[in-house]
C-alpha positions as YAML, in Angstrom:
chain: A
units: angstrom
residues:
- id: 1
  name: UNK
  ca: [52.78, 81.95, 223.18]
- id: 2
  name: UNK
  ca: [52.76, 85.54, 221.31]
- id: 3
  name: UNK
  ca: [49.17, 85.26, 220.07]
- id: 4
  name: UNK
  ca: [47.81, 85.72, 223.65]
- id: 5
  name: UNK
  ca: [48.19, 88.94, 225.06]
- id: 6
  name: UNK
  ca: [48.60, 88.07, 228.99]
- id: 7
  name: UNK
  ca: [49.58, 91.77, 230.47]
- id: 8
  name: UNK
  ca: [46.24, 91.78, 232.24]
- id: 9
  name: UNK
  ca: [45.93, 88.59, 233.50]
- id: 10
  name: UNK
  ca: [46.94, 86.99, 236.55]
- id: 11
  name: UNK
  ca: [49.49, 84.49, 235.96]
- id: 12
  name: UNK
  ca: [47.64, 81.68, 236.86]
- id: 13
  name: UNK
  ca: [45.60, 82.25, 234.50]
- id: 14
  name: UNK
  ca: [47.88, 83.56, 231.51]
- id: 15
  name: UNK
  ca: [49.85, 79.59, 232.26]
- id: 16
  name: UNK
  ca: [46.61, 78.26, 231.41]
- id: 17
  name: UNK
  ca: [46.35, 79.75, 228.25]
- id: 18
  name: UNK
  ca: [49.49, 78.46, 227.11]
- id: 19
  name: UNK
  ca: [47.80, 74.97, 227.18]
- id: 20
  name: UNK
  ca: [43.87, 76.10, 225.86]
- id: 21
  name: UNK
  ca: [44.68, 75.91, 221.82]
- id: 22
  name: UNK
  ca: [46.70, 72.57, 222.65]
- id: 23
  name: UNK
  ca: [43.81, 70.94, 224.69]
- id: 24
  name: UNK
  ca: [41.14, 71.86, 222.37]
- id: 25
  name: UNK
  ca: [42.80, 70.49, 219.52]
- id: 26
  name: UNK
  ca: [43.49, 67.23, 221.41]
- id: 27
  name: UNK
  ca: [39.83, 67.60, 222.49]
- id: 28
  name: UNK
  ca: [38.56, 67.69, 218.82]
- id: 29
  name: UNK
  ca: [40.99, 64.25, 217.38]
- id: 30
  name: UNK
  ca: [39.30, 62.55, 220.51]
- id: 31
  name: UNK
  ca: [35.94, 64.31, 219.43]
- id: 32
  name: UNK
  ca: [36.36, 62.45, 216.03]
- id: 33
  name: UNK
  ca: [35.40, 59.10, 217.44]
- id: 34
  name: UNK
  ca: [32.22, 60.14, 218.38]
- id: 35
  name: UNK
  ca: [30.95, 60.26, 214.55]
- id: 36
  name: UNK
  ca: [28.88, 63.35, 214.75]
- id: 37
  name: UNK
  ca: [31.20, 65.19, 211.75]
- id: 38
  name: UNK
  ca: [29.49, 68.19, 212.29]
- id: 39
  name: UNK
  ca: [30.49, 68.93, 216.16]
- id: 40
  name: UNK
  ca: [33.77, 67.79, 214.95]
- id: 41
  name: UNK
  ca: [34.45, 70.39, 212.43]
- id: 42
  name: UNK
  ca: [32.97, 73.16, 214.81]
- id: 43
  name: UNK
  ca: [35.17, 72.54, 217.34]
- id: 44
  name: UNK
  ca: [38.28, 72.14, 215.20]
- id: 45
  name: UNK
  ca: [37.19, 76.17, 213.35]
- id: 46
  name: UNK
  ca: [37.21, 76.87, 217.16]
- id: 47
  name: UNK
  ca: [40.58, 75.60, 217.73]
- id: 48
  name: UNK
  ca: [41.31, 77.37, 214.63]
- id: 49
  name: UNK
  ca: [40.04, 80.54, 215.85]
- id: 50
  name: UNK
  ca: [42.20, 80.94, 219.51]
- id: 51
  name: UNK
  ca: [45.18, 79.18, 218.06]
- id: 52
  name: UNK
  ca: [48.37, 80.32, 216.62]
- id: 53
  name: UNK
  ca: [48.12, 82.08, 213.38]
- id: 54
  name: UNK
  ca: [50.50, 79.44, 212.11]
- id: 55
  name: UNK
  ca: [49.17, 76.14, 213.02]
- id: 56
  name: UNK
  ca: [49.23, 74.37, 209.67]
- id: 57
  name: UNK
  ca: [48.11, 70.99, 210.95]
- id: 58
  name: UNK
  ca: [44.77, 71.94, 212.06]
- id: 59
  name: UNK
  ca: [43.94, 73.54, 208.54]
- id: 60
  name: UNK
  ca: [45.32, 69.75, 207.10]
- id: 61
  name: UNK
  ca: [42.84, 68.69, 209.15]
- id: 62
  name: UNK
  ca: [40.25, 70.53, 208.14]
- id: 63
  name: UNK
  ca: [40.40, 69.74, 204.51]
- id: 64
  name: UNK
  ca: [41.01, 66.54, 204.55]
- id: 65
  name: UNK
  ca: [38.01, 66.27, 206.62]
- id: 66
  name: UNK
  ca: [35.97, 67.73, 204.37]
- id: 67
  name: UNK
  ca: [37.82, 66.00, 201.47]
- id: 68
  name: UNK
  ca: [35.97, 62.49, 203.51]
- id: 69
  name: UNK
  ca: [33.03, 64.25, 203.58]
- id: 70
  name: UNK
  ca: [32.79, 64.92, 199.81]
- id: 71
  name: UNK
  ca: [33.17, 68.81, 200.11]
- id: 72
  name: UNK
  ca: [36.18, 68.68, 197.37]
- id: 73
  name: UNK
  ca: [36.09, 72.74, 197.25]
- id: 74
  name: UNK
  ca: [36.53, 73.02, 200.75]
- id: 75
  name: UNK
  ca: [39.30, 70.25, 201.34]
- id: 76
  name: UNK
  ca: [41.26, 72.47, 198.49]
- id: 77
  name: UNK
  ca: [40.80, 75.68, 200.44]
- id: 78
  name: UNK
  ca: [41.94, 74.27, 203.64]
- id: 79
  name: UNK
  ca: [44.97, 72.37, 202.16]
- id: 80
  name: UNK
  ca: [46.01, 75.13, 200.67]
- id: 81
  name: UNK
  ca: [46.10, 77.32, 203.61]
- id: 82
  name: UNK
  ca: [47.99, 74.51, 205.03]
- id: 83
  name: UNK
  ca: [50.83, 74.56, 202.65]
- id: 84
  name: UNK
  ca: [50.78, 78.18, 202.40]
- id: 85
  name: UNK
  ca: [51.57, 78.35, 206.43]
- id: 86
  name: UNK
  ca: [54.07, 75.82, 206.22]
- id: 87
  name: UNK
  ca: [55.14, 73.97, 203.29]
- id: 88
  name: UNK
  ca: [56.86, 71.22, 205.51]
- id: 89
  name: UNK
  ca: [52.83, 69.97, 206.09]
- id: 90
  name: UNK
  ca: [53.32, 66.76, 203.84]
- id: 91
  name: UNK
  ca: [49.48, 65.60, 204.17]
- id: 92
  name: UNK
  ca: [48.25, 68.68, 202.96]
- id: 93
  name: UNK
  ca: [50.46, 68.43, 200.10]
- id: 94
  name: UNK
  ca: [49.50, 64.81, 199.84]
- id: 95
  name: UNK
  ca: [45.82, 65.55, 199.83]
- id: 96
  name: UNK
  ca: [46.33, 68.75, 197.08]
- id: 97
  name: UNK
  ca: [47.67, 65.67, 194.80]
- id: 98
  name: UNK
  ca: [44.67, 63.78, 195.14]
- id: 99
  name: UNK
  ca: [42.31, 66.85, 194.32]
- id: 100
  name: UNK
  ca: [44.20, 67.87, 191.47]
- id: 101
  name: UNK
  ca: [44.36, 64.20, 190.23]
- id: 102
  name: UNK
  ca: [41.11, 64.45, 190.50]
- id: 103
  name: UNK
  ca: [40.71, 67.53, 188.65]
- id: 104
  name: UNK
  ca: [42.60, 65.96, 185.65]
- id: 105
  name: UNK
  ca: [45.24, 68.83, 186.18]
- id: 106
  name: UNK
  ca: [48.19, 66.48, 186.26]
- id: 107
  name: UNK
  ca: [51.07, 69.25, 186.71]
- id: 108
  name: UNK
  ca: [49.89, 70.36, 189.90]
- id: 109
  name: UNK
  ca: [49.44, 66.99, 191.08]
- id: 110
  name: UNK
  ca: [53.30, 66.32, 189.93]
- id: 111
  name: UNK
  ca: [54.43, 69.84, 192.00]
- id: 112
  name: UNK
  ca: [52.71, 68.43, 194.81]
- id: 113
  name: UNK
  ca: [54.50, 65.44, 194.52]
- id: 114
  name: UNK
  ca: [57.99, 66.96, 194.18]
- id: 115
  name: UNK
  ca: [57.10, 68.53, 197.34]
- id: 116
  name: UNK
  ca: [56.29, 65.66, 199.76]
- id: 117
  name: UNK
  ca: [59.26, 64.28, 197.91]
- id: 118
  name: UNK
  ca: [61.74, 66.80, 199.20]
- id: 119
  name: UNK
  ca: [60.12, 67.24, 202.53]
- id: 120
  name: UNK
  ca: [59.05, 63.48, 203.35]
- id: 121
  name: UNK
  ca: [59.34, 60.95, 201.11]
- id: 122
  name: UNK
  ca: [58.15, 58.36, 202.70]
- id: 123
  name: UNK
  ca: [54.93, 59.84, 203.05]
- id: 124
  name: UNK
  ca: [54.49, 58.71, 199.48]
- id: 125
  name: UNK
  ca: [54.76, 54.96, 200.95]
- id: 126
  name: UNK
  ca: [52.01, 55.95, 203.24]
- id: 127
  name: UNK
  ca: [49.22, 55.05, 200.20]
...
């Protein structure tokens, strides 16, 4: 991976970052379980934080998350940042349609759709 810089590290441990971003994340969807929503969301910013740049699903996660929890502005902000990384993230699209339904702004809510039309359609199915 690009984002760590290994030069100065031994091998062994440059390998092992390879895997860090990857096992926290899995870490954090196990971590969901547990209920505490709070931990949850800490350690899913951290995975956030030493993770690539470009990892669109964690961002997804994070707004949708907070989408659950009632925090509408921040499930927007997240989403967005999701789409914005990588407009092939269907579930962040899919959740922007539900805010913006929400909203009562119906044309964004029909651009979303046309998106997780053309990426995934049967994400649609999913609801």
């Amino acid at each position: 991976m690009d984002w760590v810089d290994k030069t100065n590290l031994p091998s062994s441990i440059a390998q092992g970052f390879r895997w860090y971003p990857k096992a926290i994340y899995n870490e954090v969807m196990n971590s969901e379980k547990s209920g505490d929503l709070k931990a949850f969301l800490d350690r899913l910013k951290e995975t956030l934080e030493v993770g690539p740049k470009d990892f669109a699903w964690g961002y997804e996660y994070m707004g949708r998350s907070y989408f659950l929890m009632g925090n509408i502005k921040e499930g927007k902000k997240y989403a967005q940042r999701a789409v914005e990384m990588d407009d092939y993230c269907t579930l962040a699209h899919l959740l922007l349609q539900s805010i913006y339904l929400n909203e009562g702004d119906t044309t964004a809510a029909l651009q979303e759709e046309s998106k997780i039309l053309l990426h995934n359609p049967e994400v649609i199915n999913l609801r």
